[in-house]
mmCIF file of the N, C-alpha and C atoms, coordinates in Angstrom:
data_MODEL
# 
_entry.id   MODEL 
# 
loop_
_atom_site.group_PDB 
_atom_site.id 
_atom_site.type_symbol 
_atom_site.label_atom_id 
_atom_site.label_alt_id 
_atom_site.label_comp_id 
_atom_site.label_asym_id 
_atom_site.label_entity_id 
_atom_site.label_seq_id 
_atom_site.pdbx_PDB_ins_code 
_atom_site.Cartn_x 
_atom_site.Cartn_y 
_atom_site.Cartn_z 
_atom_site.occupancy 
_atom_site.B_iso_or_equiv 
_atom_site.pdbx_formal_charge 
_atom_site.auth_seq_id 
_atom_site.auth_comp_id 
_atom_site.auth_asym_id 
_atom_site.auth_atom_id 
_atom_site.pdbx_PDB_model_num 
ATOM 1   N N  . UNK A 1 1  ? -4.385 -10.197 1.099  1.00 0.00 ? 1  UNK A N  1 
ATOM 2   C CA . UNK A 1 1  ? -4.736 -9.561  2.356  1.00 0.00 ? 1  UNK A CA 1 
ATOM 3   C C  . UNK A 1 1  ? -3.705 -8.480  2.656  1.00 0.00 ? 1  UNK A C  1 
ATOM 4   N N  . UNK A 1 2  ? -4.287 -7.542  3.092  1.00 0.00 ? 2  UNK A N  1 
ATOM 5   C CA . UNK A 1 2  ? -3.001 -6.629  3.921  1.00 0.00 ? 2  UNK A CA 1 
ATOM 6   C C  . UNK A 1 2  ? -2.741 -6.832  5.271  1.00 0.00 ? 2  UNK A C  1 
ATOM 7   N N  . UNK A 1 3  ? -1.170 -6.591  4.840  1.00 0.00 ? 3  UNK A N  1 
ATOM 8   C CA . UNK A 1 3  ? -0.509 -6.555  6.526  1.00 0.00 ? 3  UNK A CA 1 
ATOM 9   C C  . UNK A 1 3  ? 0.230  -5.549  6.820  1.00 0.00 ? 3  UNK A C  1 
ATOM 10  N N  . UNK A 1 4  ? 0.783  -4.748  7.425  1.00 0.00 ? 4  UNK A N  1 
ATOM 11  C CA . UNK A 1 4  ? 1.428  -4.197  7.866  1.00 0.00 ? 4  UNK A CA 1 
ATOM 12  C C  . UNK A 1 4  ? 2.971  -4.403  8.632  1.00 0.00 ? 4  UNK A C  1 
ATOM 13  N N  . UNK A 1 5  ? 4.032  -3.646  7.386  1.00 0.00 ? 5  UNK A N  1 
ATOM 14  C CA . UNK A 1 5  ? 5.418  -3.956  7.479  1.00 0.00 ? 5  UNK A CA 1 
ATOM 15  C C  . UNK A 1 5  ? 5.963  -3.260  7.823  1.00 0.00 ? 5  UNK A C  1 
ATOM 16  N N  . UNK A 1 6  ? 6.802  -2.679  9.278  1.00 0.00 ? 6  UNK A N  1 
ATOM 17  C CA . UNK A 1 6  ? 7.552  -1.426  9.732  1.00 0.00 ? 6  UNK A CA 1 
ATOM 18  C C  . UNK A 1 6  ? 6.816  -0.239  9.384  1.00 0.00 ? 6  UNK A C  1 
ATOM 19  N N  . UNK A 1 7  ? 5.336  -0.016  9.676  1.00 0.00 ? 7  UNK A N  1 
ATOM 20  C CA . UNK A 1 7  ? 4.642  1.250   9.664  1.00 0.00 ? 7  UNK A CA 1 
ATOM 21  C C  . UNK A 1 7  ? 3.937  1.695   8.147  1.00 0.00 ? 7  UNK A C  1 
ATOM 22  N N  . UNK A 1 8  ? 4.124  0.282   6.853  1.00 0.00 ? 8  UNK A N  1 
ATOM 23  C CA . UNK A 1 8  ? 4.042  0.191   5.744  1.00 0.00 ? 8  UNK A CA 1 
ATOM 24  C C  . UNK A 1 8  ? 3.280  -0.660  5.530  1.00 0.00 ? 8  UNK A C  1 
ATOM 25  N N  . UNK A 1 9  ? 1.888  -0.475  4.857  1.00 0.00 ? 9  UNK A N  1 
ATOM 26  C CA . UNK A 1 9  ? 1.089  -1.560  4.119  1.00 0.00 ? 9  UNK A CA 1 
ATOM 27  C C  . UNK A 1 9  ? 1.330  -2.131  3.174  1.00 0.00 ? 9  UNK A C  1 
ATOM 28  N N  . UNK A 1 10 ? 1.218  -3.547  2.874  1.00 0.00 ? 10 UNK A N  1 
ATOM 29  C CA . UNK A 1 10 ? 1.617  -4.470  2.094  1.00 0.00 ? 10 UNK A CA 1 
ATOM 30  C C  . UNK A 1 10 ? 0.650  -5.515  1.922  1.00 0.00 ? 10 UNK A C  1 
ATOM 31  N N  . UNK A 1 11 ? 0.600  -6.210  0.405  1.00 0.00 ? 11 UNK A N  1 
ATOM 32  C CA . UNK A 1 11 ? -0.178 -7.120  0.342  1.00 0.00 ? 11 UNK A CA 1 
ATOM 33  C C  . UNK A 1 11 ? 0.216  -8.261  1.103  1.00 0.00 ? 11 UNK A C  1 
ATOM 34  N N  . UNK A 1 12 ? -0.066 -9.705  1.046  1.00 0.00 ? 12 UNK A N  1 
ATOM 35  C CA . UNK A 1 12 ? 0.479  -10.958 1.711  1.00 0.00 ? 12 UNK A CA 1 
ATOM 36  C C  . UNK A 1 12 ? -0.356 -11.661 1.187  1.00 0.00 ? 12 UNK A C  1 
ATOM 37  N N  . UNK A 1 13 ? -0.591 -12.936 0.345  1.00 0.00 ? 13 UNK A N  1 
ATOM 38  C CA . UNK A 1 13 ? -0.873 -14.012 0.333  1.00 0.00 ? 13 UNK A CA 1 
ATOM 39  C C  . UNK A 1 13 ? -1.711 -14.492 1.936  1.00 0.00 ? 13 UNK A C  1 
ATOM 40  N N  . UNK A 1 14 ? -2.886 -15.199 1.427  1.00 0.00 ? 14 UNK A N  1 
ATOM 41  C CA . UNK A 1 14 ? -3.795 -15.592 2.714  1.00 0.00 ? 14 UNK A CA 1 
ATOM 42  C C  . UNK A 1 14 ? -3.012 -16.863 3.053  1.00 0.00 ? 14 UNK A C  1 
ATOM 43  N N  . UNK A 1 15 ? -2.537 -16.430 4.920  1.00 0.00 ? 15 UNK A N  1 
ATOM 44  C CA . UNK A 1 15 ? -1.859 -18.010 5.110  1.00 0.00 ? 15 UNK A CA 1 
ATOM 45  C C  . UNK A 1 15 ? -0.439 -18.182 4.890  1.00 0.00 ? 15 UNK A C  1 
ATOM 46  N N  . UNK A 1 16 ? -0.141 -17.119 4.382  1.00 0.00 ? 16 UNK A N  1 
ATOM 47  C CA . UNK A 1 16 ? 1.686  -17.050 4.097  1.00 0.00 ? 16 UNK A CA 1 
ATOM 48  C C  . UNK A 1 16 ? 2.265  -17.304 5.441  1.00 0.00 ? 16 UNK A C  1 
ATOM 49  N N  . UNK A 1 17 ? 3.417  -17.633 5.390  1.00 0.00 ? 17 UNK A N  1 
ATOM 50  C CA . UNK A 1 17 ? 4.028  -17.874 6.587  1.00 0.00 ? 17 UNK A CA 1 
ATOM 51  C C  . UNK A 1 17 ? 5.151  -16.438 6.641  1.00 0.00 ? 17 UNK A C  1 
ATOM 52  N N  . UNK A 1 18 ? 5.528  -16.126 7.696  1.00 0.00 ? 18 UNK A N  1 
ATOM 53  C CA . UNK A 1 18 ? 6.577  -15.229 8.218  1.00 0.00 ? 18 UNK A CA 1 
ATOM 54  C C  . UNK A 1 18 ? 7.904  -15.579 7.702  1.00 0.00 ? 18 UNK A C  1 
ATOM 55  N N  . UNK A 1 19 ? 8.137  -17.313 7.764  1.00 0.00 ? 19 UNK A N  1 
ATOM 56  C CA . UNK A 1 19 ? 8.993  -16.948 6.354  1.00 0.00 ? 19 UNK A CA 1 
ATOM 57  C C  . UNK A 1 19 ? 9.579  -16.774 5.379  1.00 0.00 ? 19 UNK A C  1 
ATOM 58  N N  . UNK A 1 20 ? 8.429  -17.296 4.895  1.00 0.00 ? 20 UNK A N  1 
ATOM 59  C CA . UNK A 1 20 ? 7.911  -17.108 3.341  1.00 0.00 ? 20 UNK A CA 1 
ATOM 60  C C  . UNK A 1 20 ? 7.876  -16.288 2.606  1.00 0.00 ? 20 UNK A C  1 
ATOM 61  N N  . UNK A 1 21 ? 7.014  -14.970 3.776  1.00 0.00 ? 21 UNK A N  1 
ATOM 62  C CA . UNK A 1 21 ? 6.881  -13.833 3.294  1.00 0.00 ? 21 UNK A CA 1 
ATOM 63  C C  . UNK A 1 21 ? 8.816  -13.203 3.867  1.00 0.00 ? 21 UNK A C  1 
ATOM 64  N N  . UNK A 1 22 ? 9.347  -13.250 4.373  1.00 0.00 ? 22 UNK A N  1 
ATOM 65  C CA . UNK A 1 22 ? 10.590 -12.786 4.353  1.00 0.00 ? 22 UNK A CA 1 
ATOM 66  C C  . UNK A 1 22 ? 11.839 -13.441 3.023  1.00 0.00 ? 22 UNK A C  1 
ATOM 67  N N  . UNK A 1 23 ? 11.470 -14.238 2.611  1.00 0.00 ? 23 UNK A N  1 
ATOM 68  C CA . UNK A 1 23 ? 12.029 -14.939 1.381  1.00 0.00 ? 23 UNK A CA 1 
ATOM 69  C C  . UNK A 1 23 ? 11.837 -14.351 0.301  1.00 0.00 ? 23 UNK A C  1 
ATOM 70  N N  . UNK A 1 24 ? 10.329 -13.952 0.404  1.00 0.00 ? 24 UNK A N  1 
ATOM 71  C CA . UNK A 1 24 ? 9.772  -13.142 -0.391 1.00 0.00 ? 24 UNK A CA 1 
ATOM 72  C C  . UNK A 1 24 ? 10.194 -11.892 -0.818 1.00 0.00 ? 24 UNK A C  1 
ATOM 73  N N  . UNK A 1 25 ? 10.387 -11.619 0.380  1.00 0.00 ? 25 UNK A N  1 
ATOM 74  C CA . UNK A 1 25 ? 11.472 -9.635  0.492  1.00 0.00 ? 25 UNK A CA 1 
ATOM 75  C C  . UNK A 1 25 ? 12.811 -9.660  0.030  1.00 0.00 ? 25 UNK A C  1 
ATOM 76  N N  . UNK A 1 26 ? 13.257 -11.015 -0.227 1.00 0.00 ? 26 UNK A N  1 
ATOM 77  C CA . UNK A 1 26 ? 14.559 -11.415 -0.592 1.00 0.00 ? 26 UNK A CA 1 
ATOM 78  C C  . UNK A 1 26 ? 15.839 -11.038 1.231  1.00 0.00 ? 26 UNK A C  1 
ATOM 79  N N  . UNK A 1 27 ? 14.984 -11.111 2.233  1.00 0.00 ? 27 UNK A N  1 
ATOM 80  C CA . UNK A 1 27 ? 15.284 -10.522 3.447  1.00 0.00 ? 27 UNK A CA 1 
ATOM 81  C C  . UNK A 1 27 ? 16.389 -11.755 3.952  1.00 0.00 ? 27 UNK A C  1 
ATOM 82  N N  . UNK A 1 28 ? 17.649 -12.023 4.351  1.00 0.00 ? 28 UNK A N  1 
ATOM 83  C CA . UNK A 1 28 ? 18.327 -13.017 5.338  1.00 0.00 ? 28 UNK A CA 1 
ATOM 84  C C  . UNK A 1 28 ? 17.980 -13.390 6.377  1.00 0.00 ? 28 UNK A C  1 
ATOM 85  N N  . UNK A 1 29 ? 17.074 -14.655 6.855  1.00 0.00 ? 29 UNK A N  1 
ATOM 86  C CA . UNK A 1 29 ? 16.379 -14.693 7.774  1.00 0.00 ? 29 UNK A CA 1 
ATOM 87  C C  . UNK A 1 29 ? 17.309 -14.782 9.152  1.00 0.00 ? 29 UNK A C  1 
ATOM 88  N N  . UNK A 1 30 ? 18.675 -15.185 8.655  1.00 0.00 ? 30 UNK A N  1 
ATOM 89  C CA . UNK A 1 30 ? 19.737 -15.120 9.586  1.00 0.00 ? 30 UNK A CA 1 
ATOM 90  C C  . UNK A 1 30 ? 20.313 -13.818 10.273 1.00 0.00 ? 30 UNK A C  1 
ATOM 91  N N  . UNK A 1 31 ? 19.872 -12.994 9.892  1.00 0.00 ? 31 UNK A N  1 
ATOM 92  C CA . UNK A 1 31 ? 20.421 -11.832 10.223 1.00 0.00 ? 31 UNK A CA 1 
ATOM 93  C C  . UNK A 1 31 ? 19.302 -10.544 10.824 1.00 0.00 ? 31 UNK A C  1 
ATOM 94  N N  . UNK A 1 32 ? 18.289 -11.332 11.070 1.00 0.00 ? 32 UNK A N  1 
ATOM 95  C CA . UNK A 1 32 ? 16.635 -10.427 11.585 1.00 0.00 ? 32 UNK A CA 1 
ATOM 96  C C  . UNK A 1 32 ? 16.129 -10.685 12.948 1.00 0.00 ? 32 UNK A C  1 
ATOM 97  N N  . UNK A 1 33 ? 15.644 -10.107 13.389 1.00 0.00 ? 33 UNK A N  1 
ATOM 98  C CA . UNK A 1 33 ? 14.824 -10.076 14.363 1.00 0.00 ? 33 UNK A CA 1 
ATOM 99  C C  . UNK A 1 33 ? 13.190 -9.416  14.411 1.00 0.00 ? 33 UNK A C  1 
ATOM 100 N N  . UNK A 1 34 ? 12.510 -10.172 14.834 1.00 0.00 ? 34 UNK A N  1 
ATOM 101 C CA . UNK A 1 34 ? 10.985 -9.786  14.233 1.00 0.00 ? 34 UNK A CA 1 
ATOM 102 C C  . UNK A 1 34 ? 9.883  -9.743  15.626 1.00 0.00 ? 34 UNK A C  1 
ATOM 103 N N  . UNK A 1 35 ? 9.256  -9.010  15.290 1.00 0.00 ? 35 UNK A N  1 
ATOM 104 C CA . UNK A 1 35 ? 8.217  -8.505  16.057 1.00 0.00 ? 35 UNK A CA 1 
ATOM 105 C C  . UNK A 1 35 ? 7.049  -8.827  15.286 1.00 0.00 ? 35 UNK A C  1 
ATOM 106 N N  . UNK A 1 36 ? 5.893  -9.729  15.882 1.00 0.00 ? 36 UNK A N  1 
ATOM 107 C CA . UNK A 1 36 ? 4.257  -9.952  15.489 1.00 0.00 ? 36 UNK A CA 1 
ATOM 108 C C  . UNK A 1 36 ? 3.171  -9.494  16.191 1.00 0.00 ? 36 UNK A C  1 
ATOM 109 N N  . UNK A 1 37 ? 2.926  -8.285  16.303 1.00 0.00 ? 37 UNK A N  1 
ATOM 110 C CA . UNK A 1 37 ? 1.752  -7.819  16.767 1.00 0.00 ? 37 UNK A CA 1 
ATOM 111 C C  . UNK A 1 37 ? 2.036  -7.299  18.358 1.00 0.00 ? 37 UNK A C  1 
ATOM 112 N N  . UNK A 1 38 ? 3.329  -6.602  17.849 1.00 0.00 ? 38 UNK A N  1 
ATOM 113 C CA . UNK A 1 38 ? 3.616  -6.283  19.391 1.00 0.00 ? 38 UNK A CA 1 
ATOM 114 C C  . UNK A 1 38 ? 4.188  -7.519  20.221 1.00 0.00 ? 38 UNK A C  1 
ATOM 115 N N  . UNK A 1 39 ? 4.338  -8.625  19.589 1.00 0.00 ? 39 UNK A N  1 
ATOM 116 C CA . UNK A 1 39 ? 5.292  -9.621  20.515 1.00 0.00 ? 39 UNK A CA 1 
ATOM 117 C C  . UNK A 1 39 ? 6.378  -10.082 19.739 1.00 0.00 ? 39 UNK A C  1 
ATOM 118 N N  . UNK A 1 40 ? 7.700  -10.372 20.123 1.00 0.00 ? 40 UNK A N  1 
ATOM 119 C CA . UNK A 1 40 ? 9.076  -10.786 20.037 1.00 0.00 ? 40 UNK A CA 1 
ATOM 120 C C  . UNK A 1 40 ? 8.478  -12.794 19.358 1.00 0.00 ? 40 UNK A C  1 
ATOM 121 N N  . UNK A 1 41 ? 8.677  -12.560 18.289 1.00 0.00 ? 41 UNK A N  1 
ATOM 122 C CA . UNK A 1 41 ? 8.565  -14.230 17.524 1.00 0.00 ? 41 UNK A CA 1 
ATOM 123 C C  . UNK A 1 41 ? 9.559  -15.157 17.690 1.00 0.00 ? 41 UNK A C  1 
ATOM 124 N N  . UNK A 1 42 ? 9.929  -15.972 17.882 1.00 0.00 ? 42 UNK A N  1 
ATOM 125 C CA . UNK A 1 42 ? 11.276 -16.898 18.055 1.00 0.00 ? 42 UNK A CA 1 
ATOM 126 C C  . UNK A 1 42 ? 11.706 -17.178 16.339 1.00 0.00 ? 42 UNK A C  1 
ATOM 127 N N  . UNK A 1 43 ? 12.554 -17.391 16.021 1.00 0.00 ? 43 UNK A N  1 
ATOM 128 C CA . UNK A 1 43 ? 12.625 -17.416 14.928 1.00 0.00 ? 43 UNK A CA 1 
ATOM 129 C C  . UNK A 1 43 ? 12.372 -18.972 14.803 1.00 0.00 ? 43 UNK A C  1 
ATOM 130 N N  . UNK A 1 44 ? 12.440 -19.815 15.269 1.00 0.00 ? 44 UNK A N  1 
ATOM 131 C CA . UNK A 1 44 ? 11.893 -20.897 14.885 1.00 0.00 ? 44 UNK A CA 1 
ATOM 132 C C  . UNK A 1 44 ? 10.537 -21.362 14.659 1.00 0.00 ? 44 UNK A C  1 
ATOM 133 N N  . UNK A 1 45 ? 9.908  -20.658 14.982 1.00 0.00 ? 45 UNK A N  1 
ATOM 134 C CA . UNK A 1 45 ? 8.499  -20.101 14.777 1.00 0.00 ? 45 UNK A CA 1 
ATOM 135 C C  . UNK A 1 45 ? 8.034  -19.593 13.547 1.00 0.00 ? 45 UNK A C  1 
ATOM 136 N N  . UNK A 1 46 ? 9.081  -18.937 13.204 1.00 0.00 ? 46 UNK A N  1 
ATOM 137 C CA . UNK A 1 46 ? 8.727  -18.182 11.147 1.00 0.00 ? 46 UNK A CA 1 
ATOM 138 C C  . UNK A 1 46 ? 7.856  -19.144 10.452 1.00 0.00 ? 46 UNK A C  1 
ATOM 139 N N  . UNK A 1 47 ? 8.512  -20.442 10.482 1.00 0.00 ? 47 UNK A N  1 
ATOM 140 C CA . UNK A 1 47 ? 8.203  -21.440 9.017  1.00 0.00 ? 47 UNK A CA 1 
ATOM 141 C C  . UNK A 1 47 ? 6.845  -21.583 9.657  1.00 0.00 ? 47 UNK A C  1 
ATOM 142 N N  . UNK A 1 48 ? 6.501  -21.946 10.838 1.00 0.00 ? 48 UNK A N  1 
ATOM 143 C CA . UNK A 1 48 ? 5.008  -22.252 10.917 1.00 0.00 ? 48 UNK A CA 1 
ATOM 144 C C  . UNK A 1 48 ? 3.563  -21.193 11.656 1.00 0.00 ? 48 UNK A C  1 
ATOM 145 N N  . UNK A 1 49 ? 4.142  -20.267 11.766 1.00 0.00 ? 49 UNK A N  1 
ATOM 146 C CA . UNK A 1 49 ? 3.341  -19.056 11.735 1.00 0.00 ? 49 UNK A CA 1 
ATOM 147 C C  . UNK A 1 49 ? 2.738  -18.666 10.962 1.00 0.00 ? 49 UNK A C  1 
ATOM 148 N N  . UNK A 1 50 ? 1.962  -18.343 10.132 1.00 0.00 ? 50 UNK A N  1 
ATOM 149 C CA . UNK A 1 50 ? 0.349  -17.832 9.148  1.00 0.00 ? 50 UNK A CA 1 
ATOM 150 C C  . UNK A 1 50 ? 0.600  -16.180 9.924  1.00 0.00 ? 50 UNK A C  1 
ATOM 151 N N  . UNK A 1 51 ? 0.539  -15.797 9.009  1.00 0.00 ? 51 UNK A N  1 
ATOM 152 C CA . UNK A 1 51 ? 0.083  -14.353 8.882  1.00 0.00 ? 51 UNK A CA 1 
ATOM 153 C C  . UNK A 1 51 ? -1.688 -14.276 8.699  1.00 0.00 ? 51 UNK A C  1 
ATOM 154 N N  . UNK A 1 52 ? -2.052 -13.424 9.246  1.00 0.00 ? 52 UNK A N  1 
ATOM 155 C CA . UNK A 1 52 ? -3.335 -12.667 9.015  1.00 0.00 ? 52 UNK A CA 1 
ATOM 156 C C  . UNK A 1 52 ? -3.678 -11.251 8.850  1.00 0.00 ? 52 UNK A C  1 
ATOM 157 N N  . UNK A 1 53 ? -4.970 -11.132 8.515  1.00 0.00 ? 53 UNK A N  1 
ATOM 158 C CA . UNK A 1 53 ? -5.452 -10.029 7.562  1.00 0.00 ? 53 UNK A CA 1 
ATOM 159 C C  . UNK A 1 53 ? -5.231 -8.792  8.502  1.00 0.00 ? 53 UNK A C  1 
ATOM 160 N N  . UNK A 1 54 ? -4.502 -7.942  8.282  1.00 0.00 ? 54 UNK A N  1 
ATOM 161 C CA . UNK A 1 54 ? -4.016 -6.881  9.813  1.00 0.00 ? 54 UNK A CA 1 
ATOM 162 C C  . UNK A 1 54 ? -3.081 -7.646  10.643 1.00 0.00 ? 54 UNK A C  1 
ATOM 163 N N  . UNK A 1 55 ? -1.924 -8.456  10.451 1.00 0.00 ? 55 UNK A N  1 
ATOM 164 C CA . UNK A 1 55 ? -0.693 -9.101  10.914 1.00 0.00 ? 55 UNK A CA 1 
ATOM 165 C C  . UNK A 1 55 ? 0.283  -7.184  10.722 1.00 0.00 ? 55 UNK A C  1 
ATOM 166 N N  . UNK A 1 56 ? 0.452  -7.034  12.140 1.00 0.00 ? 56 UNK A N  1 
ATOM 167 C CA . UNK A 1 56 ? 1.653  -5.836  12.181 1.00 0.00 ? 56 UNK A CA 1 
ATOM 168 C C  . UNK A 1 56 ? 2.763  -6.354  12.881 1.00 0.00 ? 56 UNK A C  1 
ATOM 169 N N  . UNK A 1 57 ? 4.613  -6.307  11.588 1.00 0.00 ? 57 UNK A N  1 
ATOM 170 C CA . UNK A 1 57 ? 5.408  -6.792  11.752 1.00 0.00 ? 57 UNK A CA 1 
ATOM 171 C C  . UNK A 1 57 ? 6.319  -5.746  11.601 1.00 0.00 ? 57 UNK A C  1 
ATOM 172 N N  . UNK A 1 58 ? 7.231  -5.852  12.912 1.00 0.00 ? 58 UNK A N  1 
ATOM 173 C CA . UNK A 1 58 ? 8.114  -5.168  12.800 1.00 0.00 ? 58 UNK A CA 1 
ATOM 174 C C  . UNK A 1 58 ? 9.674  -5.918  12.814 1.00 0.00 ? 58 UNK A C  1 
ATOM 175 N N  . UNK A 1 59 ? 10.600 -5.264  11.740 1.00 0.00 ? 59 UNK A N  1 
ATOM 176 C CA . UNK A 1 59 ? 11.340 -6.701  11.402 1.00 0.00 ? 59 UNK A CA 1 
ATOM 177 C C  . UNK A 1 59 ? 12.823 -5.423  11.212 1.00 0.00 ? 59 UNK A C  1 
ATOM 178 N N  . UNK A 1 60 ? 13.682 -6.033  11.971 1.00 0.00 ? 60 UNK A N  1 
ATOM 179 C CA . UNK A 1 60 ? 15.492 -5.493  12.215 1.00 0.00 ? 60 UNK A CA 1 
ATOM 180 C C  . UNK A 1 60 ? 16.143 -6.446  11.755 1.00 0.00 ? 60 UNK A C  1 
ATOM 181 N N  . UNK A 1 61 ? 17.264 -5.538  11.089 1.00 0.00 ? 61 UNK A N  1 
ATOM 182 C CA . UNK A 1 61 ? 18.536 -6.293  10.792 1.00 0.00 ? 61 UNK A CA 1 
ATOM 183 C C  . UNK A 1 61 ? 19.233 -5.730  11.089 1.00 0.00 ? 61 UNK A C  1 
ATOM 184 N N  . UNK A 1 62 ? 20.050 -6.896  12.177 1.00 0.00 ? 62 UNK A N  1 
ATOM 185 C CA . UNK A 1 62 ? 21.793 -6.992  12.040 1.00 0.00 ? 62 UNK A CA 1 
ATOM 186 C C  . UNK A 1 62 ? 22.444 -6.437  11.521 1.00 0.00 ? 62 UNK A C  1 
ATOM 187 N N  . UNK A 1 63 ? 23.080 -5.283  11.396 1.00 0.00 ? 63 UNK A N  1 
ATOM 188 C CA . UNK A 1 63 ? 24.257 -5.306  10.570 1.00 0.00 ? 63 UNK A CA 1 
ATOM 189 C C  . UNK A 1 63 ? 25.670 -4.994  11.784 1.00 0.00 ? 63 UNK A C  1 
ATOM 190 N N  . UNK A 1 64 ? 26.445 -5.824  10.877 1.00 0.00 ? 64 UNK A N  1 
ATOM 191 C CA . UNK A 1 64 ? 27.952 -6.150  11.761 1.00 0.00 ? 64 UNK A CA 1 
ATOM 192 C C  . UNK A 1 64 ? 28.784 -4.891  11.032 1.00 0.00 ? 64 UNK A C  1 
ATOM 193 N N  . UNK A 1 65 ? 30.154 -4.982  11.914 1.00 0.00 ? 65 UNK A N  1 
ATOM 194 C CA . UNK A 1 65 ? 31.022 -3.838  11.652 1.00 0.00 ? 65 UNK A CA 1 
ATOM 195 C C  . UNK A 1 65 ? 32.194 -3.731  12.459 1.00 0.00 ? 65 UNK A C  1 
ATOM 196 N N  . UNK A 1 66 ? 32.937 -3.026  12.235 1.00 0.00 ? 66 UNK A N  1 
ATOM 197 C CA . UNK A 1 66 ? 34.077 -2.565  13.517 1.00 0.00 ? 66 UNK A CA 1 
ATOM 198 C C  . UNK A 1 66 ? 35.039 -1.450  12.823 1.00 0.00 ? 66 UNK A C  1 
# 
């Protein structure tokens, strides 16, 4: 299925989870913040969330510094 990743189409597995599919990206789930369809996801929410066919995710990382 396609979904849509930061303004980028992408395939996804039917039913993948958020983050699954971020495991997938090789992405640190510790260090993200994610957006599903125009709403703010809790991250505890990833593992049991399903993606669907037109799922638009917008997904930030953290990066530290000084």
């Amino acid at each position: 299925m396609e979904i849509v990743i930061n303004g980028q189409t992408r395939e996804a597995r039917d039913g993948q989870s958020v983050l699954a599919l971020l495991e997938e990206l090789g992405l640190d789930p510790g260090r993200l913040a994610l957006e599903l369809d125009g709403r703010i996801l809790k991250q505890k929410l990833w593992g049991e969330t399903a993606l669907h066919p037109g799922a638009r995710l917008e997904i930030v990382h953290f990066v530290g510094g000084g």
